[in-house]
Structures are given as structure tokens and as C-alpha cells.
C-alpha positions as CSV (number, residue, x, y, z in Angstrom):
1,X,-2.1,-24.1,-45.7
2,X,-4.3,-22.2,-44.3
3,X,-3.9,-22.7,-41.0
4,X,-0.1,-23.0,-40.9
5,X,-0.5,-19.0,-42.3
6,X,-2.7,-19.0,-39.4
7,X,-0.7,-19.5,-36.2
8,X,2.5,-17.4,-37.4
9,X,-0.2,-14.1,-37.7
10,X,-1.7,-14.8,-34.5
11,X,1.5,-15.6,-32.6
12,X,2.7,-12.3,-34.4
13,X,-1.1,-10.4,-32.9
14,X,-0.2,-11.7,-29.4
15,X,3.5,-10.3,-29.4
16,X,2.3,-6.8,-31.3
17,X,-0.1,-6.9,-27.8
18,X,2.3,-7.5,-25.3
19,X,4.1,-4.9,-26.1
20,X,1.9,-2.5,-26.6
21,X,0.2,-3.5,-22.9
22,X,4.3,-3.4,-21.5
23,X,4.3,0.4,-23.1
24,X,1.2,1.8,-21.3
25,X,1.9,0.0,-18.4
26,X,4.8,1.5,-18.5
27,X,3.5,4.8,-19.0
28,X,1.1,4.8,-16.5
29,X,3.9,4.4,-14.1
30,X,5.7,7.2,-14.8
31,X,2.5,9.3,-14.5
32,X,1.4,8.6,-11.6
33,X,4.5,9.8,-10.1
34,X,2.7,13.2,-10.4
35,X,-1.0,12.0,-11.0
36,X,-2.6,10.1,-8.4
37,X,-4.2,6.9,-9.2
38,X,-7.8,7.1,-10.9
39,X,-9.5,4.0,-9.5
40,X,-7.5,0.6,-8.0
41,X,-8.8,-2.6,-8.6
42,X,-9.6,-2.7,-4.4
43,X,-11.7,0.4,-4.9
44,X,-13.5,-1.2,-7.3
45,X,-13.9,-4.5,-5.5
46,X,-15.6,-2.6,-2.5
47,X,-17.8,-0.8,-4.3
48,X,-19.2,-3.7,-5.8
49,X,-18.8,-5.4,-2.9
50,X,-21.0,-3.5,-1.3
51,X,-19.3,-1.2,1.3
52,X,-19.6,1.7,-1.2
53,X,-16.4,4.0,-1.8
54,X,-15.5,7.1,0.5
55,X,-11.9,8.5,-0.9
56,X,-10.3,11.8,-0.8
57,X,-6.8,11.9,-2.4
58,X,-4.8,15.0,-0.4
59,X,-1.6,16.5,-1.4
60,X,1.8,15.4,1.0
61,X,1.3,19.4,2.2
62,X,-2.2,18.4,3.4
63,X,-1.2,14.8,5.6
64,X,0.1,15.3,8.9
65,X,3.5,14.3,9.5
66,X,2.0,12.3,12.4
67,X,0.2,10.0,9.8
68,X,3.8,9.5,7.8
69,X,5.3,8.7,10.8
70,X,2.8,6.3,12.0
71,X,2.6,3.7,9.5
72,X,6.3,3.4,8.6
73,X,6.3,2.4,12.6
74,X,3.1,0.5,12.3
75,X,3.8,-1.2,8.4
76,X,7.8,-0.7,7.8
77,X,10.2,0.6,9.8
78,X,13.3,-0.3,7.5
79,X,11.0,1.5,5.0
80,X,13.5,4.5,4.5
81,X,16.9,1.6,3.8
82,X,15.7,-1.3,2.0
83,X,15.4,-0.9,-2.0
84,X,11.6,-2.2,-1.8
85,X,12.1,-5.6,-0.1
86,X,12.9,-6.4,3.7
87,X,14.6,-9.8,3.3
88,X,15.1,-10.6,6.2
89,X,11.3,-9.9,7.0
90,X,10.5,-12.1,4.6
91,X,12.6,-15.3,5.6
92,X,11.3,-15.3,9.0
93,X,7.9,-15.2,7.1
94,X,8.6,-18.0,5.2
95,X,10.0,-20.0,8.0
96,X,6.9,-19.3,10.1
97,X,4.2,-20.4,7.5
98,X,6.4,-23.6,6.7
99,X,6.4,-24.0,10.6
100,X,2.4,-23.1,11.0
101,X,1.1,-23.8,7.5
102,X,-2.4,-23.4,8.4
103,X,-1.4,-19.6,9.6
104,X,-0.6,-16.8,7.2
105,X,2.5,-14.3,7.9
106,X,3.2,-11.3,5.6
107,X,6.0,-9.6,5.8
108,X,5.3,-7.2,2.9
109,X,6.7,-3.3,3.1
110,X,5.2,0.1,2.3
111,X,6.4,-0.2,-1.4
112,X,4.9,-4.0,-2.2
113,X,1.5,-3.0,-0.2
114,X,1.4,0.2,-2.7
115,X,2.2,-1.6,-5.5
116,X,-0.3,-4.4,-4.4
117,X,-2.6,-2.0,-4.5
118,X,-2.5,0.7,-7.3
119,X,-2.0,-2.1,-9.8
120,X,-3.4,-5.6,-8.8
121,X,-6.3,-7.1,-6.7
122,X,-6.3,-8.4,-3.7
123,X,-5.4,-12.6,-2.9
124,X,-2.3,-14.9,-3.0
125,X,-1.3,-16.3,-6.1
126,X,2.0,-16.6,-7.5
127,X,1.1,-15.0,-10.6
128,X,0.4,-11.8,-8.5
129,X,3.1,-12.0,-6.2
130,X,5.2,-12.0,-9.6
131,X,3.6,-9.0,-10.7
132,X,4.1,-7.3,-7.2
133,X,7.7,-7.6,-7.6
134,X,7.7,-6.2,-10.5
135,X,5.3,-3.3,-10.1
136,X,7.5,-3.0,-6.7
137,X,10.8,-3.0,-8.1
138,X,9.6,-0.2,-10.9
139,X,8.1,2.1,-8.2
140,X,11.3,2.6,-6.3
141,X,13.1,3.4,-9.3
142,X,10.8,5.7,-11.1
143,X,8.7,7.0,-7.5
144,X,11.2,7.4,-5.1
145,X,10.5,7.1,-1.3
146,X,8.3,10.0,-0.9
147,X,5.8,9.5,-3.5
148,X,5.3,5.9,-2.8
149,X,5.0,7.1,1.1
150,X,2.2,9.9,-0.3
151,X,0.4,7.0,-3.0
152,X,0.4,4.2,0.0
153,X,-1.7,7.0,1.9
154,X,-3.9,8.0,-0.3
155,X,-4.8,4.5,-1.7
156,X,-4.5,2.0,1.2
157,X,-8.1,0.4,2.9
158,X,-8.4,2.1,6.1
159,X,-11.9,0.6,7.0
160,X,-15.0,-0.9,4.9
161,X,-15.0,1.3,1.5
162,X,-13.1,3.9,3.1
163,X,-9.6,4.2,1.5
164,X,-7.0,6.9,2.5
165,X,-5.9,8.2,5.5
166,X,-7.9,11.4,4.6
167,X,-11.0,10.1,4.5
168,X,-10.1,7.5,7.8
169,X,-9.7,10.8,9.5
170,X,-13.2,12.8,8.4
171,X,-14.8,9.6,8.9
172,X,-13.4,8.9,12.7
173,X,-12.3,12.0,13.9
174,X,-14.4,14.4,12.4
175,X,-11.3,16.5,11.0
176,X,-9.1,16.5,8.0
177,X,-5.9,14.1,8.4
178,X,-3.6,17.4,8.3
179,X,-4.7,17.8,12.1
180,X,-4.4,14.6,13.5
181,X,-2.2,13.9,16.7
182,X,0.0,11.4,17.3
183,X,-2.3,9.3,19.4
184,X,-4.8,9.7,16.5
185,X,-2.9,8.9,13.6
186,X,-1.3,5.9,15.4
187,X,-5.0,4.6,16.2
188,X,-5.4,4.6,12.3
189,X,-2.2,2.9,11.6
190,X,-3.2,0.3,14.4
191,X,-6.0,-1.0,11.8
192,X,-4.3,-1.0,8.8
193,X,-3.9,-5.0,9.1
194,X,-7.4,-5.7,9.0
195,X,-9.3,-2.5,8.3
196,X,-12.5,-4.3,7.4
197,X,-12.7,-5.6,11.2
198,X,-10.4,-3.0,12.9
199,X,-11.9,0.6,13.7
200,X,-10.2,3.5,15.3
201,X,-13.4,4.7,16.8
202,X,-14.9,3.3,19.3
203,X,-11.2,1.3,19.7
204,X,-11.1,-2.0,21.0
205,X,-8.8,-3.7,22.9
206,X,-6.4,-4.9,20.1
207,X,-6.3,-1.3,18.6
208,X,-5.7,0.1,21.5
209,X,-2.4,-1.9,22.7
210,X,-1.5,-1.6,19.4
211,X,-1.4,2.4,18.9
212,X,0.4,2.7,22.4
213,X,3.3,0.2,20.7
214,X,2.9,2.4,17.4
215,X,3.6,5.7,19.4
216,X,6.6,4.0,21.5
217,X,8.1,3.4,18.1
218,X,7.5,6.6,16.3
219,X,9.1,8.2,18.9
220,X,12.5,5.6,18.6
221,X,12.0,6.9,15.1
222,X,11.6,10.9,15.0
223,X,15.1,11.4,15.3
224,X,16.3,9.0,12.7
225,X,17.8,11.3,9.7
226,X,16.8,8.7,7.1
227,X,13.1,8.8,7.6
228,X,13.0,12.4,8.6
229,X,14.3,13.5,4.9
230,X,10.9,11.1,3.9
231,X,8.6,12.5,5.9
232,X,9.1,16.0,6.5
């Protein structure tokens, strides 16, 4: 008798819990739409990881328009139309890993990357793909465009334990990201991809072809009205 009184309570525990974790999680959503993010779990990950933790969180009035501009042409460039998702991105993804399985192509846009990482860790699983959809899908509806664009640049790895595109730019250029050029803020969009192995400064070859293509297509992009009303 006992234990039949048993498994009702704890089955009873375990919903009380979920909700309770689907309320703060909730929460915490809506709050960083004004706060930004106290630690990620990638943060955390380098520091114990041993590449230590260099951040500085800026306000959008303190991030060059540059560094906007760069990374929706480096990471997204359908960043301002689609609702979180580039389909299309993905399928082709899809169809390339099923045609070179032992090869890994992302297609993931500025919104999944943020929610990625602000709220999970880093790996492939379907369990946190899952989650990224969610966390994705809740972002664009509570966020908007231009606080995602502003999180995504003060949280994503721009080198080893350095996170931000503010402290990318003290730590390469000597200077605060709000005075970056083009060129520069296209070099630090150019590592984004692998920022562990990637530097701005000295560039190497890779990064270097890369930023010229970045530039080319921030300047298809200035004049688009969508992405202006994000970045400006």
C-alpha cells in the first residue's frame, strides 16, 4: 500500500517541478530582454576549460554599426526576414551531411546561435537541438530583432575565453568595438566559425579572404531597408 501511495506523490513532485522550472524559465526570458545574460553555460565551460573568461557586455549605443552589419553578412543575411529559421538553409544542410556524412554543415541563423548560447551548452544532440527551437522560437517573439542582434554580440565566442565583440575588439585592436571600421569588424566576423582557431590579429590566409567577401556583402547590404531599421 505503501508504495502504490508512493508513485502517485512523486509523479505529482515531478509535475509541481516542471512547472515551476517552465515558469522561471520563462521568466528569465522576458528579462533578459532588458538585462543581459549573467553567465552562459559556454562561459562557464571556458573558464573551466582553461582559457579563462575576458567579457564586457556594451550597450547597442556603444557597438559600431560596422560590427551589426558584419555578422548578419558573415552569420545571416536573411537574418532581418525569416521568423528565426532559414529553411531553406537548412535543407541544403541536410542534404549535404546525408551526401558527406562524415562532414558537418550548419546552417543555423543569428537567433538559434543566440539561443544556443544564452541557454544551452555547446554539442549535437537532439535533445538540444529541441531545446534550441524552442528557446529560438520564444526569443523572436518576446526579443524582437534588435535585442537578439545586441545579446548574439555581447555573448558569442569570438576567440579562446574571449566572448563579445567588445572584448574581441580591446583584445585585437586595442580599442573599444564602438570604433571599429569596416575592414576591422569584418576581420572579427570572419572568425566567428571557429573562434578557438581563427584570430583577427595576425590574420591568416582563410581570415583574410574571408573579411574581403564579408565587406563585398555588407556593402550589397547597407542599403537594404529591412536590415537598416535593425541595425541603425
Amino acid at each position: 500500500m505503501k508504495t502504490k501511495g508512493l508513485v502517485p506523490r512523486i509523479w505529482r513532485f515531478c509535475k509541481k517541478l516542471l512547472l515551476v522550472m517552465f515558469i522561471a524559465q520563462f521568466v528569465y526570458i522576458i528579462l533578459l530582454k532588458w538585462i543581459d545574460p549573467p553567465v552562459t553555460l559556454t562561459q562557464l565551460g571556458a573558464l573551466f576549460g582553461g582559457y579563462g573568461l575576458k567579457r564586457d557586455y556594451v550597450s547597442r549605443d556603444e557597438t559600431a554599426r560596422n560590427m551589426r552589419l558584419a555578422v548578419i553578412a558573415s552569420e545571416d543575411q536573411l537574418f532581418a526576414d525569416h521568423s528565426g529559421f532559414d529553411w531553406k538553409s537548412i535543407e541544403k544542410a541536410m542534404e549535404y551531411n546525408r551526401r558527406k556524412p562524415g562532414r558537418v554543415h550548419g546552417a543555423s541563423t543569428i537567433s538559434q546561435q543566440t539561443a544556443k548560447n544564452v541557454f544551452l551548452w555547446q554539442g549535437r544532440s537532439w535533445l538540444r537541438k529541441g531545446l534550441e527551437s524552442y528557446f529560438t522560437f520564444m526569443i523572436e517573439k518576446i526579443w524582437g530583432k534588435k535585442r537578439i542582434l545586441d545579446v548574439y554580440l555581447n555573448v558569442i565566442e569570438t576567440g579562446p575565453g574571449i566572448f563579445g565583440a567588445e572584448a574581441a575588439a580591446r583584445h585585437y585592436f586595442k580599442k573599444p568595438v564602438a570604433k571599429l571600421s569596416r575592414a576591422e569588424a569584418a576581420r572579427l566576423a570572419a572568425c566567428l566559425p571557429n573562434p578557438k582557431k581563427l584570430i583577427a590579429v595576425p590574420a591568416g590566409r582563410y581570415v583574410s579572404s574571408r573579411s574581403f567577401q564579408i565587406q563585398r556583402q555588407m556593402n550589397n547590404l547597407d542599403n537594404d531597408p529591412d536590415i537598416s531599421k535593425i541595425i541603425d
